[in-house]
C-alpha positions as CSV (number, residue, x, y, z in Angstrom):
1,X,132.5,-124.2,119.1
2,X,136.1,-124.4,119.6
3,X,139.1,-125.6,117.3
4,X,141.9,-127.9,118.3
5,X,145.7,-126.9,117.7
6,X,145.7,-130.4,115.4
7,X,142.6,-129.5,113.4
8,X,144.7,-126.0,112.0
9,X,148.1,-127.7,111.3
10,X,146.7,-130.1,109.5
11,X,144.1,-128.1,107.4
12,X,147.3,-125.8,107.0
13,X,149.8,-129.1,106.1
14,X,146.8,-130.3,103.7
15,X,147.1,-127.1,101.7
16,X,151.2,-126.5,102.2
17,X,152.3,-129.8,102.5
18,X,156.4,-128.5,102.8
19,X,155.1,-126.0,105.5
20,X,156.5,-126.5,108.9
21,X,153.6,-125.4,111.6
22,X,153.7,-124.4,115.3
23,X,150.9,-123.9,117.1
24,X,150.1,-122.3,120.3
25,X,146.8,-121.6,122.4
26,X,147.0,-118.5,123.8
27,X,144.2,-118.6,126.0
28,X,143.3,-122.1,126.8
29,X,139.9,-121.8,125.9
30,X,140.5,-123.1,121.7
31,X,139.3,-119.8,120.5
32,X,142.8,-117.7,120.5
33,X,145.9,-119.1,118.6
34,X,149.3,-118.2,117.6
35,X,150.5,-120.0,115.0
36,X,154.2,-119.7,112.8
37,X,153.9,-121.1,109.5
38,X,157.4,-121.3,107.2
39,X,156.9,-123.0,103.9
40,X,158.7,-122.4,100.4
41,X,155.6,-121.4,99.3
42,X,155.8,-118.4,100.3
43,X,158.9,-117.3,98.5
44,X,158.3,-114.2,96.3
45,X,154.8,-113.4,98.1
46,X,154.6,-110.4,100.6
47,X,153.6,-110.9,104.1
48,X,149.4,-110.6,103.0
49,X,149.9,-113.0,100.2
50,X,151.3,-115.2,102.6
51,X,148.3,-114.6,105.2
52,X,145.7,-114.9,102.6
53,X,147.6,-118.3,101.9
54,X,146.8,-120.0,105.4
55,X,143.6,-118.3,105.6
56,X,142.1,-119.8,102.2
57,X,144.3,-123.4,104.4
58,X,141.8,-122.6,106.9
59,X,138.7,-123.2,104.8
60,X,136.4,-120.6,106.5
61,X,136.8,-121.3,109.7
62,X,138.5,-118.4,110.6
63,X,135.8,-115.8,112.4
64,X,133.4,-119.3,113.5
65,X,134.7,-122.2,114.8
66,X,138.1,-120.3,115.0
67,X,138.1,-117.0,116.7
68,X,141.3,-114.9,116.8
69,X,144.6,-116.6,114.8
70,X,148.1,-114.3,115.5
71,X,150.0,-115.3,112.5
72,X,153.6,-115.3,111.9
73,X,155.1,-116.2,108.3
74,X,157.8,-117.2,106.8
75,X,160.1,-119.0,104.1
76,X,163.0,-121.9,105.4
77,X,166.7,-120.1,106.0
78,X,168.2,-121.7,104.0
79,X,171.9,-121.0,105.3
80,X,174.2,-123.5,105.4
């Protein structure tokens, strides 16, 4: 059973509401995504803090109804 792009940004917005999500499906088929995930959150966490972050977002879907997520992190530039 497949997962839509909407279903993962929101689940991911629910549990970082600041996080600003992109989503792409790399293989057309709802199984393999790409998503980049920047959120505040994440500041002072290393890069598998931050993974373990969106995965918990993803409520145990990840390995069932979602099959393969590439995942990019990060927190806002803030540069002015």
């Amino acid at each position: 059973m497949a997962m839509e792009a909407t279903d993962i940004e929101r689940l991911i917005k629910e549990a970082l509401p600041d996080a600003q999500v992109s989503i792409e499906d790399l293989a057309g088929d709802g199984d393999h995504y790409s998503a980049h995930v920047i959120s505040q959150t994440f500041e002072g966490m290393n890069r598998v803090q931050q993974h373990q972050l969106v995965y918990n977002a993803l409520q145990g879907r990840m390995g069932g109804e979602l099959h393969a997520l590439a995942l990019q992190t990060s927190v806002p530039n803030n540069d002015t």
